[in-house]
FIVO-276389 format. One record per residue (C-alpha): residue in three letters; chain; x, y, z negated. Coordinates in steps of 0.1 Angstrom, whole numbers. Example, Ala and Ser with C-alpha at 12.3 -4.5 7.8 and 13.67 -1.06 7.14 Angstrom:
<pts>
+------+-------+-------+-------+-------+
! loti ! rotor !     X !     Y !     Z !
+------+-------+-------+-------+-------+
!  Ala !     A !   123 !   -45 !   -78 !
!  Ser !     A !   137 !   -11 !   -71 !
+------+-------+-------+-------+-------+
</pts>
This chain:
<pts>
+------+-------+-------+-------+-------+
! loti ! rotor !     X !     Y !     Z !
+------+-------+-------+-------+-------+
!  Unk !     A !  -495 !  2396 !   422 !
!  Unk !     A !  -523 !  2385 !   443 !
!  Unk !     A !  -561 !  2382 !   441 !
!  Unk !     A !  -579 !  2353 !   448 !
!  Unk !     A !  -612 !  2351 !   459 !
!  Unk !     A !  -634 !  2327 !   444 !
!  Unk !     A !  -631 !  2300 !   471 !
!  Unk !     A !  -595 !  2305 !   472 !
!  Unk !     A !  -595 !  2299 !   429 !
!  Unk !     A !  -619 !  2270 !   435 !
!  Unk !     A !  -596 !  2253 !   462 !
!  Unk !     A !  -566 !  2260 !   434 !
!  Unk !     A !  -584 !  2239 !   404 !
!  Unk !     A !  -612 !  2226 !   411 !
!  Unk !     A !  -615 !  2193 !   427 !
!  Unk !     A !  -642 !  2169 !   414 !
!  Unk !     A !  -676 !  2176 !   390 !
!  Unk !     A !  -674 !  2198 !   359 !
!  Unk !     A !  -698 !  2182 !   333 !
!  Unk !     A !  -701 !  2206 !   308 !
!  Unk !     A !  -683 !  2201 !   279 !
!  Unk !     A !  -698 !  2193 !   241 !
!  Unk !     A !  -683 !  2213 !   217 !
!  Unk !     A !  -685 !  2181 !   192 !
!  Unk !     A !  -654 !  2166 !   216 !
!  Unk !     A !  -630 !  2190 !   200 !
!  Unk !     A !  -602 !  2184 !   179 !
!  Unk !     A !  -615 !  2207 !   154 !
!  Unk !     A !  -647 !  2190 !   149 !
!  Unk !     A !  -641 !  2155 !   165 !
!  Unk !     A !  -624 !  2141 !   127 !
!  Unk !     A !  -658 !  2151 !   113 !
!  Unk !     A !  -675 !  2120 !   135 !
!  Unk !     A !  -648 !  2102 !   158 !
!  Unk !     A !  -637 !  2069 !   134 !
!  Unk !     A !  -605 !  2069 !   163 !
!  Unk !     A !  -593 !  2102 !   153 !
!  Unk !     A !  -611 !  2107 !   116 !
!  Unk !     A !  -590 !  2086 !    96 !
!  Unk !     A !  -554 !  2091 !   111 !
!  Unk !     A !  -552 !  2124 !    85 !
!  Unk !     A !  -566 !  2122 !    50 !
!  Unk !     A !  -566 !  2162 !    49 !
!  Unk !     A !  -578 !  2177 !    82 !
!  Unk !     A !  -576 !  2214 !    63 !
!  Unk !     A !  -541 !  2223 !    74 !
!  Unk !     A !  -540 !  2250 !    44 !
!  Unk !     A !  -503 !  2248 !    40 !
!  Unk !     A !  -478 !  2244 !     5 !
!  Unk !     A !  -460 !  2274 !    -3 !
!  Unk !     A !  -426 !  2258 !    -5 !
!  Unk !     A !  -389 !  2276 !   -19 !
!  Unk !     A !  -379 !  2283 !    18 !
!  Unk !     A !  -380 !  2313 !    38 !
!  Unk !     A !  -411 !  2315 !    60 !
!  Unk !     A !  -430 !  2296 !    37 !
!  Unk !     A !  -428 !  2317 !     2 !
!  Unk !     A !  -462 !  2329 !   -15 !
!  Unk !     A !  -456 !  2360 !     6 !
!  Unk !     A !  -454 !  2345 !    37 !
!  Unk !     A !  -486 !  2322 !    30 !
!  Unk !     A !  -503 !  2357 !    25 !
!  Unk !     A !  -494 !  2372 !    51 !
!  Unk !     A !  -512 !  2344 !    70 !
!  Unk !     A !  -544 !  2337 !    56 !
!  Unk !     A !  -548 !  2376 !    48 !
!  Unk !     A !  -542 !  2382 !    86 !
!  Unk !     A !  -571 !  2363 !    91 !
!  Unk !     A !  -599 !  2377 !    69 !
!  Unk !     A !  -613 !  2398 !    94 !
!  Unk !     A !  -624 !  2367 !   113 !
!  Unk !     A !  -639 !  2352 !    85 !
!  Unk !     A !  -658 !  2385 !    72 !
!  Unk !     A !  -669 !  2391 !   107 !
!  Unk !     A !  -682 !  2361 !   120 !
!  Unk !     A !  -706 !  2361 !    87 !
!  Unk !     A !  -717 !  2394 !    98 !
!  Unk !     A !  -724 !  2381 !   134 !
!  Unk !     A !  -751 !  2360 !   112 !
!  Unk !     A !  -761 !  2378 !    91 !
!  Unk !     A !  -759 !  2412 !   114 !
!  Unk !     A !  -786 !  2439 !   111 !
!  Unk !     A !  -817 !  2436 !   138 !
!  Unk !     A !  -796 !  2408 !   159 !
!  Unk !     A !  -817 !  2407 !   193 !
!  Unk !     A !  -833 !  2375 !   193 !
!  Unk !     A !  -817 !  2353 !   216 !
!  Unk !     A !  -778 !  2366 !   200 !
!  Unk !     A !  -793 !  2359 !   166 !
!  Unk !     A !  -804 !  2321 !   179 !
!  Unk !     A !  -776 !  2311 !   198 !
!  Unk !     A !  -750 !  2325 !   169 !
!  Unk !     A !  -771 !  2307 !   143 !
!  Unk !     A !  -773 !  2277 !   160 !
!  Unk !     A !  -735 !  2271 !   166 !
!  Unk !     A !  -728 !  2280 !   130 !
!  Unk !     A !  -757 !  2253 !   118 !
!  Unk !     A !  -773 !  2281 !    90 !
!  Unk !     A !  -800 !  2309 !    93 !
!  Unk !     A !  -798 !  2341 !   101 !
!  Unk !     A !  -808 !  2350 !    65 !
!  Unk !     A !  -817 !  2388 !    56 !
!  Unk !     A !  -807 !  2419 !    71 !
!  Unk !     A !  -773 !  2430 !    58 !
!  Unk !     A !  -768 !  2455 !    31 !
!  Unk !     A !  -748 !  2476 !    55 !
!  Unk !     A !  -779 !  2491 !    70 !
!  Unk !     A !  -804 !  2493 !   102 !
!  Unk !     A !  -783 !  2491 !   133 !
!  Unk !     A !  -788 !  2517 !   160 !
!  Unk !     A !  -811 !  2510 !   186 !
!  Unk !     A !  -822 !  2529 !   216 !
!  Unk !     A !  -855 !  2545 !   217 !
!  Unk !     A !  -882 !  2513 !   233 !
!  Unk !     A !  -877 !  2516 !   268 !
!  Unk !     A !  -846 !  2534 !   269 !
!  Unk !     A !  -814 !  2518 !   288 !
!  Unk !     A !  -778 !  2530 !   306 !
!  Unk !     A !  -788 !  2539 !   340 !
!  Unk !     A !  -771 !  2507 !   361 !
!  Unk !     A !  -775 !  2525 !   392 !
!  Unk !     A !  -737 !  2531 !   392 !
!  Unk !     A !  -724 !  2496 !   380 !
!  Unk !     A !  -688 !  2504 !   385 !
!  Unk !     A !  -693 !  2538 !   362 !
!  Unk !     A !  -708 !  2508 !   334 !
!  Unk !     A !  -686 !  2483 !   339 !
!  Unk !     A !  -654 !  2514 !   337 !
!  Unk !     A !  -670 !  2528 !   304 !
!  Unk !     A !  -678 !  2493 !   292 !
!  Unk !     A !  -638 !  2487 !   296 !
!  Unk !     A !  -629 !  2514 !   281 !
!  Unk !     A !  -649 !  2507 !   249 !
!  Unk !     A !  -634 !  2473 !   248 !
!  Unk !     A !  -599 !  2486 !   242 !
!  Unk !     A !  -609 !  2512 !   223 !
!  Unk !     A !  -625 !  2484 !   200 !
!  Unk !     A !  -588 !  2468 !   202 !
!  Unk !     A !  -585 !  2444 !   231 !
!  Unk !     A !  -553 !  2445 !   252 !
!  Unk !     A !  -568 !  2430 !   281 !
!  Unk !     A !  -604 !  2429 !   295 !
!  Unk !     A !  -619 !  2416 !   323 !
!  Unk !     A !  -653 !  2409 !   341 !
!  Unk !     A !  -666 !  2374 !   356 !
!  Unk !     A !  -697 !  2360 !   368 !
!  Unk !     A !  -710 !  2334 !   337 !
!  Unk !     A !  -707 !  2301 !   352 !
!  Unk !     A !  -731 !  2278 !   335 !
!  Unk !     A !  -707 !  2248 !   340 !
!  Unk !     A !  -685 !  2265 !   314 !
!  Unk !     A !  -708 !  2268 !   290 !
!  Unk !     A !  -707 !  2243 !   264 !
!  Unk !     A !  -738 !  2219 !   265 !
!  Unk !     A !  -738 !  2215 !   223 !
!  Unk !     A !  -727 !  2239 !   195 !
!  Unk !     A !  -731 !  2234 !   163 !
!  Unk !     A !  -742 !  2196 !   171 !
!  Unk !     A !  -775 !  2213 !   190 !
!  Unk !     A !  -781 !  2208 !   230 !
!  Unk !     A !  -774 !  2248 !   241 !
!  Unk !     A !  -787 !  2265 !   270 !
!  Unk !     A !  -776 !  2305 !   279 !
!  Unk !     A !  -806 !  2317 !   292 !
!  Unk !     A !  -803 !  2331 !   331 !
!  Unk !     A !  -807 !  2364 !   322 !
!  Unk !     A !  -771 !  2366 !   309 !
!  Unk !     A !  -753 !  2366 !   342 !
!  Unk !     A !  -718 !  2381 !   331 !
!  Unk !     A !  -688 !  2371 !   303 !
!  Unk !     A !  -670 !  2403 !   292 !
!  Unk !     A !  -640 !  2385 !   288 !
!  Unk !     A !  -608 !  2398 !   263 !
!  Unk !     A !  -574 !  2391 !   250 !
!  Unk !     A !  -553 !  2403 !   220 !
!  Unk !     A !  -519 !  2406 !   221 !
!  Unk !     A !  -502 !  2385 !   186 !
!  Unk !     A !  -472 !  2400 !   180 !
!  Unk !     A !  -439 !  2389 !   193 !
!  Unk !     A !  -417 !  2396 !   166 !
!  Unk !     A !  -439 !  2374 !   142 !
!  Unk !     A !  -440 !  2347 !   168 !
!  Unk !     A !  -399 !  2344 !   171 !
!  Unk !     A !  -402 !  2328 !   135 !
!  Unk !     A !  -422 !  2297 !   147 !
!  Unk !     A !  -430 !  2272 !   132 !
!  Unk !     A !  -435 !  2291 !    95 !
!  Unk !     A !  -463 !  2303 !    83 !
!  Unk !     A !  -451 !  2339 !    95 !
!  Unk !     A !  -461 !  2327 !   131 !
!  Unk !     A !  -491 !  2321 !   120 !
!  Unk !     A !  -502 !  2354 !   108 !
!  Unk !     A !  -495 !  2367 !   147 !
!  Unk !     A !  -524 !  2336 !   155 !
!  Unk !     A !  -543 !  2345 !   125 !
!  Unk !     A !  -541 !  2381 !   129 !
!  Unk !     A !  -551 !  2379 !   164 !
!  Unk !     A !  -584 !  2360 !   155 !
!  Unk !     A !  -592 !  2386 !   130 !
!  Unk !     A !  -588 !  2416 !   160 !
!  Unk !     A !  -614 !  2396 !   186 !
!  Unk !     A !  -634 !  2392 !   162 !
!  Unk !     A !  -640 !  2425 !   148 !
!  Unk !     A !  -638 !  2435 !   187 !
!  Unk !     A !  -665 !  2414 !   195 !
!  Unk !     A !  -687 !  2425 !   170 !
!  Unk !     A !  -679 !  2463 !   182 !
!  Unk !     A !  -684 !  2458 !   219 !
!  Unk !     A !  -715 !  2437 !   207 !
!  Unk !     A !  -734 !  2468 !   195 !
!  Unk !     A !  -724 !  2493 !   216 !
!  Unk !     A !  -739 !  2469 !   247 !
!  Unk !     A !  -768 !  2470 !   224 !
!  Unk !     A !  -773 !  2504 !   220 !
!  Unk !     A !  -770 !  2509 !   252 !
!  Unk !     A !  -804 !  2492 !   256 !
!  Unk !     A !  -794 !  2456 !   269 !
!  Unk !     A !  -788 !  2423 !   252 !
!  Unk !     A !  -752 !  2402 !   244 !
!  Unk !     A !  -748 !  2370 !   226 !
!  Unk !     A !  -716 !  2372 !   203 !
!  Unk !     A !  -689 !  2344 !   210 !
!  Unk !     A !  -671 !  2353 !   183 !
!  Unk !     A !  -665 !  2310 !   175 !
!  Unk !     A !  -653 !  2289 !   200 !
!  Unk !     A !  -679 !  2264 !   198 !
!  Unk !     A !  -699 !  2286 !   231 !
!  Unk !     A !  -681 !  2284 !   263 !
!  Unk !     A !  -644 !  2275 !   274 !
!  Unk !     A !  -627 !  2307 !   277 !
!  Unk !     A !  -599 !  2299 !   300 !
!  Unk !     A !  -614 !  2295 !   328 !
!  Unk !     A !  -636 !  2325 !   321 !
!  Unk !     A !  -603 !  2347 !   317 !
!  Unk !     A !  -589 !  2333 !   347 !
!  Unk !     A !  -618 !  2342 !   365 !
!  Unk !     A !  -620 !  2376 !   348 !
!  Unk !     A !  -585 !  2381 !   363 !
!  Unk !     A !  -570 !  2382 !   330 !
!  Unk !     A !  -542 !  2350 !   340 !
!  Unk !     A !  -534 !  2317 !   350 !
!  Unk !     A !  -533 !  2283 !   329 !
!  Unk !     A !  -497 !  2268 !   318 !
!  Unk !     A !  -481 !  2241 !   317 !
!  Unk !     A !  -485 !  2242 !   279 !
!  Unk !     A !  -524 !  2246 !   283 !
!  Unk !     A !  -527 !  2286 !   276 !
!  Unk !     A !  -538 !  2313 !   294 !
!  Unk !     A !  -505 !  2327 !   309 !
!  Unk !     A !  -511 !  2366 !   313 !
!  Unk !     A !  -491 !  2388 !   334 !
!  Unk !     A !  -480 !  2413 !   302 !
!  Unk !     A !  -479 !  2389 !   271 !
!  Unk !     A !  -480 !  2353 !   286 !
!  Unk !     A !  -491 !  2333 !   266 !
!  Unk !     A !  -489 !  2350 !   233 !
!  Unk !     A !  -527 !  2360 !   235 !
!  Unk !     A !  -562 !  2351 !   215 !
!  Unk !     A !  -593 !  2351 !   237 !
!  Unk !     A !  -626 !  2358 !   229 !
!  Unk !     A !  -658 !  2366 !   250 !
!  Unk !     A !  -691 !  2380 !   253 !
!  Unk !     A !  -722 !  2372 !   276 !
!  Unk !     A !  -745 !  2401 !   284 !
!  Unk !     A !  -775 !  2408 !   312 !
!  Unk !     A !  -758 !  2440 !   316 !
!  Unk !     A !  -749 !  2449 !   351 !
!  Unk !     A !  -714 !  2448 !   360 !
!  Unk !     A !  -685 !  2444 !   382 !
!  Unk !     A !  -672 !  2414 !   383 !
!  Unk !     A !  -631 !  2414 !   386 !
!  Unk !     A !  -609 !  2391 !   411 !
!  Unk !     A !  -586 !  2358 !   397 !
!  Unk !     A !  -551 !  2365 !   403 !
!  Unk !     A !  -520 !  2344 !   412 !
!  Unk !     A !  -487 !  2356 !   399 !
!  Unk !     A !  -467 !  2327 !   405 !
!  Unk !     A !  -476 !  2306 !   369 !
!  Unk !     A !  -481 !  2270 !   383 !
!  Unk !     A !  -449 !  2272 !   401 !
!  Unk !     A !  -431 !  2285 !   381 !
!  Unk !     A !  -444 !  2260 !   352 !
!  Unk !     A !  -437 !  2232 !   381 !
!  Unk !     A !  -398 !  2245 !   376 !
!  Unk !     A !  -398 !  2249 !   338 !
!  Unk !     A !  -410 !  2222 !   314 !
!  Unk !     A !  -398 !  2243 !   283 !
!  Unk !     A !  -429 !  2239 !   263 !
!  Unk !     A !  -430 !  2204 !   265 !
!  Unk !     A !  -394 !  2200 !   257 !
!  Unk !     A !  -399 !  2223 !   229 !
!  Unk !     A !  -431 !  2202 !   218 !
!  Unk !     A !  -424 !  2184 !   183 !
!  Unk !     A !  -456 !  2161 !   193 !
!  Unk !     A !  -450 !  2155 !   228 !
!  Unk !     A !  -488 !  2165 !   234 !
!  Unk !     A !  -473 !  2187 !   265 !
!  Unk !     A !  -472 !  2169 !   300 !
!  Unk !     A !  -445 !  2163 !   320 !
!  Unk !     A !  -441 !  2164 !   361 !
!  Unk !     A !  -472 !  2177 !   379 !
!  Unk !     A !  -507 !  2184 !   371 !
!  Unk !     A !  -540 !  2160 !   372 !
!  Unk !     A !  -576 !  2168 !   369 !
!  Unk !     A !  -578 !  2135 !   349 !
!  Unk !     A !  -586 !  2140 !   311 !
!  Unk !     A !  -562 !  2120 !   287 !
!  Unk !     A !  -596 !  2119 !   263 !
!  Unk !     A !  -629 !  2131 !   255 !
!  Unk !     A !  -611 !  2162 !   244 !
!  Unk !     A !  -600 !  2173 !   280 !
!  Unk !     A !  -625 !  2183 !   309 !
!  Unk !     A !  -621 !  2165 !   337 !
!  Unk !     A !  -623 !  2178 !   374 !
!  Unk !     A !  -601 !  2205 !   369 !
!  Unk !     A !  -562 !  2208 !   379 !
!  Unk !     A !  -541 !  2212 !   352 !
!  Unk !     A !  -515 !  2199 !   325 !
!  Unk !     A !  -541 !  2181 !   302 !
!  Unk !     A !  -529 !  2189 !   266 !
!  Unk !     A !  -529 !  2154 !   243 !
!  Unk !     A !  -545 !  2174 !   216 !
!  Unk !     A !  -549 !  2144 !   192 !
!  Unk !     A !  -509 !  2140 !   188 !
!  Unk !     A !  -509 !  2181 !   185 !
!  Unk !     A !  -538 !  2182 !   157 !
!  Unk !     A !  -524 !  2154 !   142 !
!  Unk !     A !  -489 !  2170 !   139 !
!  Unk !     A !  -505 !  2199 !   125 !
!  Unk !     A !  -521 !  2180 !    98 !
!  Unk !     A !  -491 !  2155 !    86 !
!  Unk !     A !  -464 !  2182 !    88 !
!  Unk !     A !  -489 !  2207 !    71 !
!  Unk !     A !  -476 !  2237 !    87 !
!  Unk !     A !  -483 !  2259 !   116 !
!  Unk !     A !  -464 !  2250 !   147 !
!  Unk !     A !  -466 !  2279 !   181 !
!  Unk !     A !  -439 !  2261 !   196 !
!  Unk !     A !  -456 !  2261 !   234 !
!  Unk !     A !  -462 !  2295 !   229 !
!  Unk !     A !  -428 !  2309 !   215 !
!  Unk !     A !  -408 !  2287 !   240 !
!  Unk !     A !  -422 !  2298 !   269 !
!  Unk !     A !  -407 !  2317 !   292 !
!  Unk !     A !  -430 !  2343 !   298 !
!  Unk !     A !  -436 !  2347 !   260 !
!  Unk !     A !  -417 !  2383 !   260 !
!  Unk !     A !  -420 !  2423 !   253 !
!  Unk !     A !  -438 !  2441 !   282 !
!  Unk !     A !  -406 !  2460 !   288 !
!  Unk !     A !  -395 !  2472 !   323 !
!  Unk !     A !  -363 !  2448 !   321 !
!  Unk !     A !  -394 !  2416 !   314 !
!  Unk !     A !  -417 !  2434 !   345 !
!  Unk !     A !  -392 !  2433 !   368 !
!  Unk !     A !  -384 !  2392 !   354 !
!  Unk !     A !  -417 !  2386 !   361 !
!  Unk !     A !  -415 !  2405 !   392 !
!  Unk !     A !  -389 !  2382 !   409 !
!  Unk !     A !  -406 !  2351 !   396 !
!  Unk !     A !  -439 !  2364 !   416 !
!  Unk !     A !  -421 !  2375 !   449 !
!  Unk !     A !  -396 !  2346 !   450 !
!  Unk !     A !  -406 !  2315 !   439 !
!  Unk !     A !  -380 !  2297 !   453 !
!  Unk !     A !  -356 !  2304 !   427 !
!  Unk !     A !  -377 !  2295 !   399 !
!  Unk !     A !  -356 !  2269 !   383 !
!  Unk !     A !  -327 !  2293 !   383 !
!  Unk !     A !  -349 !  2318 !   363 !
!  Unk !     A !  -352 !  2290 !   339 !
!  Unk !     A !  -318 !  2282 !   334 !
!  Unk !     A !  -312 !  2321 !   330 !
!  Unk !     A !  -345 !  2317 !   304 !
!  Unk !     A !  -319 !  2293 !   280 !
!  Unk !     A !  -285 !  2312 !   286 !
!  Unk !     A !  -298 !  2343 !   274 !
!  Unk !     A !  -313 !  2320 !   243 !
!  Unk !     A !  -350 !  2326 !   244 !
!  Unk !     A !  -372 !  2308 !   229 !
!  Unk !     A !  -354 !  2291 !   198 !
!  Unk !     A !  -368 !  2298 !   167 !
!  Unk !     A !  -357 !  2327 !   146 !
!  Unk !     A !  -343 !  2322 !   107 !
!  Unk !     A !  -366 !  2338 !    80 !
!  Unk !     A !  -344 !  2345 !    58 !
!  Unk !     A !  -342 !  2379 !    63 !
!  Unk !     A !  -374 !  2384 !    79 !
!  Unk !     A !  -389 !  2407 !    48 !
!  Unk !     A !  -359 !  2433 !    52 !
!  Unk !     A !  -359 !  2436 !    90 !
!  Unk !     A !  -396 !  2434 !   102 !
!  Unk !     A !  -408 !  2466 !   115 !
!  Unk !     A !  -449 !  2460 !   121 !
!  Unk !     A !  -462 !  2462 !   155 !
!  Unk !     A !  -497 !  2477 !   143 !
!  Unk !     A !  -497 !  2499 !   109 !
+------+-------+-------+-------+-------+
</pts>
């Protein structure tokens, strides 16, 4: 693995103008306005039938949306939080479109006496304990970037949006969703890895969120992903590369990870991109988009030209066609995971995976036998339910 510098990431990826992005363009909110996409679903919900199939019974369809219940509970906390500083408390309410209401039931939260902050003297000390308090709070990964401005979204919640200049650094995290839940792709078992992994950054978020606070300084919450684009925020965190399949690829989980994010005027250590071998190896590979029952993956190399309004152009990469993919969603009425479960570096951080990955770092030349090894040792096909009930053994108790 290698760092980049900065100019060395920009000279990877970046190659025309970033206009910032409106959060309006995405496929989660585009059916609400776009006649082009709006009408090609009747039912945009994707809620899922429990069917008489394994992977889909009543208690698999639990298992899902109860994995995600901490996201909804704490993103209506993030509203609705006790003494939010001012600027959080705006920029939350305005990209969920409501008020910030009354204080919550649960209490005053702590704040430092006026006046009193973290002594920033020693930013590497901060930025170490910061870290620290981050996994403690349950992220796998964490890493430190500059905030960009061109990432930044220029609308949430249908309003123009401006970070002020004060926030100057993204405390960027992943969560790990767990891999023997993902094998069973496309069920709704899968899911509840996603799901679960949206409930973890959020409740994370909301953690880190007041400790930064009580340590005097202020953070705006990004527990939605209506803010900023957090790809290339982890990538310049250090946290991975982009795939083929339009993920963040990390080093330990690939790309079986859910990313969230914070902005804070904090003082702190910014961390280095890396390069791991990702886009060469994806250059070799193509799994994903074999693997992809929409055919929303790309083929061949990558452009920096958007294949919609949904894409951001200037940037090299494998522009996902995320109209076929949401659409997919919505007419099968299930979950899917498949560029996620297929890929190849969708394994167990064991040492026989480290020293895998190892090999596809250091020699890159032999990157399409890697792949061929990928399919002979079957990875990446879907695992049966059937006895999924009996043999599961939880990750995370």
């Amino acid at each position: 693995m290698r760092k980049l510098t900065l100019d060395e990431w920009e000279k990877k990826y970046i190659v025309g103008k970033i206009e910032r992005f409106n959060s309006r363009n995405s496929m989660f909110t585009r059916p609400t306005w776009d006649p082009e996409v709006k009408d090609l679903l009747e039912d945009w919900s994707f809620t899922g039938d429990v069917k008489d199939r394994p992977g889909y019974h009543l208690e698999d369809q639990a298992l899902r949306w109860a994995s995600r219940r901490g996201s909804q509970l704490m993103i209506h906390f993030n509203i609705h939080k006790p003494n939010p500083s001012p600027v959080a408390q705006a920029v939350t309410a305005a990209i969920a479109g409501i008020s910030s209401g009354q204080p919550s039931v649960m209490g005053a939260a702590y704040r430092p006496p006026e006046g009193v902050k973290i002594d920033t003297n020693n930013p590497e000390k901060t930025t170490r304990i910061v870290k620290k308090v981050a996994r403690y709070f349950g992220a796998d990964l964490v890493g430190v970037c500059k905030l960009e401005k061109r990432w930044v979204y220029s609308h949430a919640g249908g309003k123009p949006q401006e970070i002020p200049d004060e926030f100057k650094y993204a405390v960027v995290l992943a969560f790990e969703e767990e891999y023997d839940l993902i094998k069973h792709y496309p069920t709704y078992i899968a899911d509840a890895a996603t799901s679960m992994g949206y409930s973890r950054m959020a409740i994370a978020n909301n953690y880190l969120t007041f400790f930064i606070q009580g340590l005097g300084y202020q953070v705006i919450d990004c527990t939605t992903n209506d803010v900023a684009a957090s790809i290339p925020l982890a990538m310049q965190a250090g946290l991975g590369d982009i795939g083929r399949n339009g993920l963040l690829i990390t080093p330990q989980s690939g790309p079986r990870v859910r990313l969230s994010k914070i902005f804070t005027d904090l003082p702190l250590v910014v961390d280095s991109p890396i390069d791991f071998g990702v886009t060469e190896f994806c250059l070799a590979c193509g799994k994903c988009a074999d693997a992809c029952p929409s055919r929303s993956i790309m083929t061949g190399g990558r452009t920096a030209e958007p294949n919609s309004i949904s894409n951001i152009g200037g940037t090299l990469k494998w522009p996902i066609d995320v109209v076929t993919c949401r659409v997919y969603w919505g007419r099968a009425n299930k979950p899917c995971t498949a560029c996620v479960a297929s890929c190849p570096y969708n394994k167990p951080d064991t040492l026989f995976h480290r020293t895998a990955r190892w090999f596809t770092d250091y020699a890159r030349w032999a990157d399409s036998f890697y792949v061929k090894m990928d399919e002979m040792f079957g990875y990446g096909k879907p695992k049966k339910a059937d006895n999924f009930w009996e043999e599961w053994q939880p990750q995370r108790l």
